[in-house]
C-alpha positions in Angstrom: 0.0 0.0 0.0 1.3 3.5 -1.3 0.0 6.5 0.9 2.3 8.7 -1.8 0.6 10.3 -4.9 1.8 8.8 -8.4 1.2 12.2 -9.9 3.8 14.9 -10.5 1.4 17.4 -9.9 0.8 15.9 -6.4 3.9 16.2 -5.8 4.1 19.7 -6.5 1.7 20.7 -4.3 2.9 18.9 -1.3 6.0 20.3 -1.8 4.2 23.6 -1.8 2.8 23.3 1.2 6.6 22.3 2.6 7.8 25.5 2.0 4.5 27.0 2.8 4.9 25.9 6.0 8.5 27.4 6.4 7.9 30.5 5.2 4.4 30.6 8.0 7.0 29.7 10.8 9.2 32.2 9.8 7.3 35.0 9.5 5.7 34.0 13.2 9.0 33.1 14.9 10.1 36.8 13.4 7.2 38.8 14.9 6.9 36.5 18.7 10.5 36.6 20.0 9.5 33.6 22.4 9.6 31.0 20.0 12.9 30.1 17.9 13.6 30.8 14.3 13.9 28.3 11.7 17.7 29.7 11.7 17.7 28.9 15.3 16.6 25.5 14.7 19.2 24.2 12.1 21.9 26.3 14.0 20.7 23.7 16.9 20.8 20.8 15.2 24.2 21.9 12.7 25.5 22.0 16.2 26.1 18.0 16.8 27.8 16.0 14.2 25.0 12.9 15.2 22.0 15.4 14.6 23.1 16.6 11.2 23.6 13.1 9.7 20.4 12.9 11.1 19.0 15.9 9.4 20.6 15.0 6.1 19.3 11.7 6.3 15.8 12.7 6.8 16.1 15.0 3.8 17.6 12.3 1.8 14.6 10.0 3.2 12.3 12.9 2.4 13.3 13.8 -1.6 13.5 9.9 -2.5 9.5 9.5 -1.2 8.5 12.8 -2.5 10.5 13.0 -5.9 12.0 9.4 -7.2 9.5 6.8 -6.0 6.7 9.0 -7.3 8.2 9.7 -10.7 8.3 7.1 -13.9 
């Protein structure tokens, strides 16, 4: 069972709302000094050598279910 869209338009549009999303939290996080930035965030994780694999792995992980296994 796929829960992924087959369509490159699909993909588009989640990808959309990806960046959507960033661009909402930064434009909150830069008005409300209580919560941290998205800058703040990957300055945090870019700190420990563990967390960034992490992080690159998830955006590995991320780009191959969104772009390649969708695609033919």
């Amino acid at each position: 069972m796929t829960l992924l869209p087959a369509d490159r338009s699909a993909n588009l549009v989640i990808w959309a709302v990806v960046w959507a999303a960033v661009v909402v939290w930064v434009v909150v996080t830069t008005r409300s000094p209580l919560l941290p930035t998205f800058v703040d965030l990957v300055r945090f994780v870019c700190r420990f050598w563990l967390l960034r694999w992490a992080l690159l792995a998830f955006w590995i992980w991320l780009g191959w279910h969104l772009l390649v296994r969708t695609t033919a």
